[in-house]
Backbone as a printed PyTorch tensor [residue, N CA C, xyz], in Angstrom:
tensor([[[-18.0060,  27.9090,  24.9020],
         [-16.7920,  27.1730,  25.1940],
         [-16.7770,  25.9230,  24.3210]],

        [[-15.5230,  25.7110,  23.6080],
         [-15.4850,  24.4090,  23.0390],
         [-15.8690,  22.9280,  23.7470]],

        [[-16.1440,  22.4270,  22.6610],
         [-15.9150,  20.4690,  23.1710],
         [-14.8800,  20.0680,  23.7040]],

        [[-14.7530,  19.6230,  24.8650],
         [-13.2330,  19.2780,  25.3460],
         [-13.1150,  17.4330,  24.3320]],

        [[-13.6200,  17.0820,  23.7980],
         [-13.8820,  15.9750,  23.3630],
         [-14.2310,  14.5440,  24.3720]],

        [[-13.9480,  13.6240,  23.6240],
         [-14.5460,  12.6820,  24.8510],
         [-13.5490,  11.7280,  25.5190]],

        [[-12.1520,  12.3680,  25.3370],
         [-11.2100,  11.7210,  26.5060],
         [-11.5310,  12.4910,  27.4130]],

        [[-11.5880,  13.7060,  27.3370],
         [-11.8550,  14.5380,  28.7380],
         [-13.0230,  14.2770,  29.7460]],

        [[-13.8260,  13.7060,  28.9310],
         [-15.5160,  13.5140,  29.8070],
         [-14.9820,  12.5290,  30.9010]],

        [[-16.0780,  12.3960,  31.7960],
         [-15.7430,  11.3450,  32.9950],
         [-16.1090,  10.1930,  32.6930]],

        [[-16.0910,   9.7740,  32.8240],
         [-17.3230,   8.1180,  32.3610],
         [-17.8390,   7.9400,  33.4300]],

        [[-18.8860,   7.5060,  33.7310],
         [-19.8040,   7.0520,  35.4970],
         [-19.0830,   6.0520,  35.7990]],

        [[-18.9510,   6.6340,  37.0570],
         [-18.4240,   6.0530,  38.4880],
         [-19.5540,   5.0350,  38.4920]],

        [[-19.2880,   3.3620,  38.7800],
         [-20.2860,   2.5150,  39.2790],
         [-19.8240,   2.5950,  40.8220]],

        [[-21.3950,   2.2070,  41.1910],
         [-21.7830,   1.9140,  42.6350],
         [-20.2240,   0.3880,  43.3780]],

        [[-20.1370,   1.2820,  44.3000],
         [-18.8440,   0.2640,  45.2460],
         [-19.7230,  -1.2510,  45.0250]],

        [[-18.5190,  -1.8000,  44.7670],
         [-18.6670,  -3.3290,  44.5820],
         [-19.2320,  -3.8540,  42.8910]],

        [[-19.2980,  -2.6790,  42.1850],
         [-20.0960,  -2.8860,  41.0220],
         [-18.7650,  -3.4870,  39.9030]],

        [[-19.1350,  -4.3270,  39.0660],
         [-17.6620,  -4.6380,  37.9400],
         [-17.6580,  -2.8740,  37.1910]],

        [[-16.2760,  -2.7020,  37.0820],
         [-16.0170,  -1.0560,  36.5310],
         [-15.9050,  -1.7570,  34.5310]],

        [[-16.3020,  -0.7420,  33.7280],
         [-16.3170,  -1.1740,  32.5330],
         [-14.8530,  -1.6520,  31.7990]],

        [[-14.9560,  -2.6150,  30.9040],
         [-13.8050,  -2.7040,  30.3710],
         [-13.3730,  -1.5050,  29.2950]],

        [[-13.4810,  -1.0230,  28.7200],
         [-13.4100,   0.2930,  28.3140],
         [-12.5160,  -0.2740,  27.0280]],

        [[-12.6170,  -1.2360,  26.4990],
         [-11.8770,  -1.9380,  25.0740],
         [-12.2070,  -1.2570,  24.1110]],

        [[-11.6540,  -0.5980,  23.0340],
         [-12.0370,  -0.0570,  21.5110],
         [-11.9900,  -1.2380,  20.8700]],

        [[-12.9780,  -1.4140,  20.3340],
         [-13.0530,  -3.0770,  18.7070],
         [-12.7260,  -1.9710,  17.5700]],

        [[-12.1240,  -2.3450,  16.6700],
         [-11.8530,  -2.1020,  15.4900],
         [-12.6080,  -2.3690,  14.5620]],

        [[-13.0350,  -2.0550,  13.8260],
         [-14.2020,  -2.9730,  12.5970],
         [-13.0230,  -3.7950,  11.5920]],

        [[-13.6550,  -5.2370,  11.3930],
         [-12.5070,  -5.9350,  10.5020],
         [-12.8920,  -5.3140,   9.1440]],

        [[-14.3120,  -5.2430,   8.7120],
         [-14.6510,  -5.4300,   7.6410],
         [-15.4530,  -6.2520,   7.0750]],

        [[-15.3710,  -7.6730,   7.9680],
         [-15.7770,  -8.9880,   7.5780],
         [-17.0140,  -8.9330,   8.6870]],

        [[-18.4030,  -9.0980,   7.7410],
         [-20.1630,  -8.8760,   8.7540],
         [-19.8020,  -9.7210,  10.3070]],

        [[-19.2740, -11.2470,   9.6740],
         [-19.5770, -12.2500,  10.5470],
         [-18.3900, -12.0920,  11.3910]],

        [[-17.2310, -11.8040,  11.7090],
         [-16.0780, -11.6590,  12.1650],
         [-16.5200, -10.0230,  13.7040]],

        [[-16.8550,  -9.3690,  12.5820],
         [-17.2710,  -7.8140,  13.2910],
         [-18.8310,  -8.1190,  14.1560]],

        [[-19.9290,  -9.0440,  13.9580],
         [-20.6180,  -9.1470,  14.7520],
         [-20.1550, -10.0640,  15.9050]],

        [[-19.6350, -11.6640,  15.7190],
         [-18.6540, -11.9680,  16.6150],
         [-18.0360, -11.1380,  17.9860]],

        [[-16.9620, -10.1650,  17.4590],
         [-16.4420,  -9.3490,  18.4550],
         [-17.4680,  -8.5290,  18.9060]],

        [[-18.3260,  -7.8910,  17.9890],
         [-19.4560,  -7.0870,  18.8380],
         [-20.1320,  -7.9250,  19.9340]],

        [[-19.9880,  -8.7430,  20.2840],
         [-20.3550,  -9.4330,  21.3420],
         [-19.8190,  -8.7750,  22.8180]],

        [[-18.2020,  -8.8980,  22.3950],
         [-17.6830,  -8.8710,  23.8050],
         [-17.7350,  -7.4200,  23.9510]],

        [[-18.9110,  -6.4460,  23.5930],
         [-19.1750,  -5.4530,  24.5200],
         [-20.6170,  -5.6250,  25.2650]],

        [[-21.1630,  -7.1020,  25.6290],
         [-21.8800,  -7.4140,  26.2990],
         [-21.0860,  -7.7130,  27.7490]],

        [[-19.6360,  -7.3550,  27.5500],
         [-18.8900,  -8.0890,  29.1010],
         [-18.5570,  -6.3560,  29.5940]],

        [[-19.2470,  -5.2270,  29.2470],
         [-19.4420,  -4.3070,  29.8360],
         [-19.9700,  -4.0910,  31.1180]],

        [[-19.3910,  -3.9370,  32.5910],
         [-20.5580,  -4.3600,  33.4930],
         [-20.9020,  -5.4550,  34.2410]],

        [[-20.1520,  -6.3730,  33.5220],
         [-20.8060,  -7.8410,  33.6530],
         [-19.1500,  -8.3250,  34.7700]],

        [[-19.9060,  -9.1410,  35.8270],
         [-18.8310,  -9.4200,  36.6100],
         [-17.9640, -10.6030,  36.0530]],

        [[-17.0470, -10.5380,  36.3310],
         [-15.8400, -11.6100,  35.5050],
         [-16.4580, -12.9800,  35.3750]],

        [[-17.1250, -13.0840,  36.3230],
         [-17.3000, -14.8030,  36.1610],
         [-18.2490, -15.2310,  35.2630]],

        [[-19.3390, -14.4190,  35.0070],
         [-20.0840, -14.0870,  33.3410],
         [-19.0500, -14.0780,  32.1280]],

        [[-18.1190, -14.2110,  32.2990],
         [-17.1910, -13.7470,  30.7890],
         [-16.8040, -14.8340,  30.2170]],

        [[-16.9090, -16.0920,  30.7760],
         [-16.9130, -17.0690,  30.3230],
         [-17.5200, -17.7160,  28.8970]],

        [[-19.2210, -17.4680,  29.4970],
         [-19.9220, -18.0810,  28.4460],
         [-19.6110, -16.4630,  27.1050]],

        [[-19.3800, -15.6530,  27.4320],
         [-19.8120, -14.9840,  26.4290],
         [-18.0430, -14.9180,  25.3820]],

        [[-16.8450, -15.3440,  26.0540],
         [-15.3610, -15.6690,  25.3790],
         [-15.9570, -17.1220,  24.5680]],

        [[-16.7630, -18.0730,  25.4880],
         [-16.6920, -19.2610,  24.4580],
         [-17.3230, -18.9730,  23.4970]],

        [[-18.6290, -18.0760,  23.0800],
         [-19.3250, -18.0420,  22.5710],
         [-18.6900, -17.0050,  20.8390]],

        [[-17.9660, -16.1880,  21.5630],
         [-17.3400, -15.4820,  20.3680],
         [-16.3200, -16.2850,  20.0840]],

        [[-15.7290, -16.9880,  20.5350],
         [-14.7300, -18.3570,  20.2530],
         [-15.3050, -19.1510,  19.3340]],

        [[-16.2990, -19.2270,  19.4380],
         [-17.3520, -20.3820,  18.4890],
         [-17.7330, -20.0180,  17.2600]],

        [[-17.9680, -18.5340,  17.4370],
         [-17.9170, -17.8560,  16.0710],
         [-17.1030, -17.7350,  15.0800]],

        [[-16.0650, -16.9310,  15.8780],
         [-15.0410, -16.9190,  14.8770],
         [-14.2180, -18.2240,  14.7850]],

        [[-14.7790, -19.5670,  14.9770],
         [-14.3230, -21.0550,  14.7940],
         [-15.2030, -21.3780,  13.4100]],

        [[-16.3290, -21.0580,  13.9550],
         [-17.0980, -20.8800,  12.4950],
         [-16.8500, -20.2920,  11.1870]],

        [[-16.7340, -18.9310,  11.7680],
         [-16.4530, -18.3920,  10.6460],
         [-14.9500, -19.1980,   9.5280]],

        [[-14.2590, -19.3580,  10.1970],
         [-13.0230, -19.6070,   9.9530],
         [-13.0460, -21.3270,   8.8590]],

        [[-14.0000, -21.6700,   9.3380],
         [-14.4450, -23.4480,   9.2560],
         [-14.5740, -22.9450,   7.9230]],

        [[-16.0140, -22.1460,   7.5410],
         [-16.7010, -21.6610,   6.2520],
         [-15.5630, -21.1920,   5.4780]],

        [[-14.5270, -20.3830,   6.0960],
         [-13.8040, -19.8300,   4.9780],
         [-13.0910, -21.3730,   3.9330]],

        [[-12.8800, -22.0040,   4.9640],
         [-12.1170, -23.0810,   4.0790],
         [-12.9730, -23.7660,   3.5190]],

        [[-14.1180, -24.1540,   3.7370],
         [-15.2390, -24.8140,   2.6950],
         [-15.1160, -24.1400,   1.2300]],

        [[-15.2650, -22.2870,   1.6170],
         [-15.1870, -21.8410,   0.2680],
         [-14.4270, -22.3690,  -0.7250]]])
């Protein structure tokens, strides 16, 4: 029997009361420092909302950075 592919699969059910995944697709920009940045916010997989804080400022900071450097160039 074929691959139904992987919209069809289930994804795991978390345990009642558990945060359910954000299930976001990232895009790759292209740019190392930009694309590791966002690779961050699949650490808020899981993670209950009130954790999402430090990890939004933190990719906030990055791509503040990054952005800083571009104009130095």
């Amino acid at each position: 029997m074929p691959d139904p592919g992987p919209e069809s699969r289930s994804a795991p059910v978390p345990a009642p009361g558990e945060p359910l995944p954000l299930g976001v697709g990232l895009t790759p920009t292209g740019h190392p420092a930009v694309d590791a940045g966002l690779a961050r916010l699949a650490a808020l997989d899981g993670v209950p909302t009130d954790a999402h804080v430090a990890v939004y400022e933190d990719v906030h900071q990055r791509l503040a950075d990054t952005l800083a450097a571009l104009d130095r160039d």
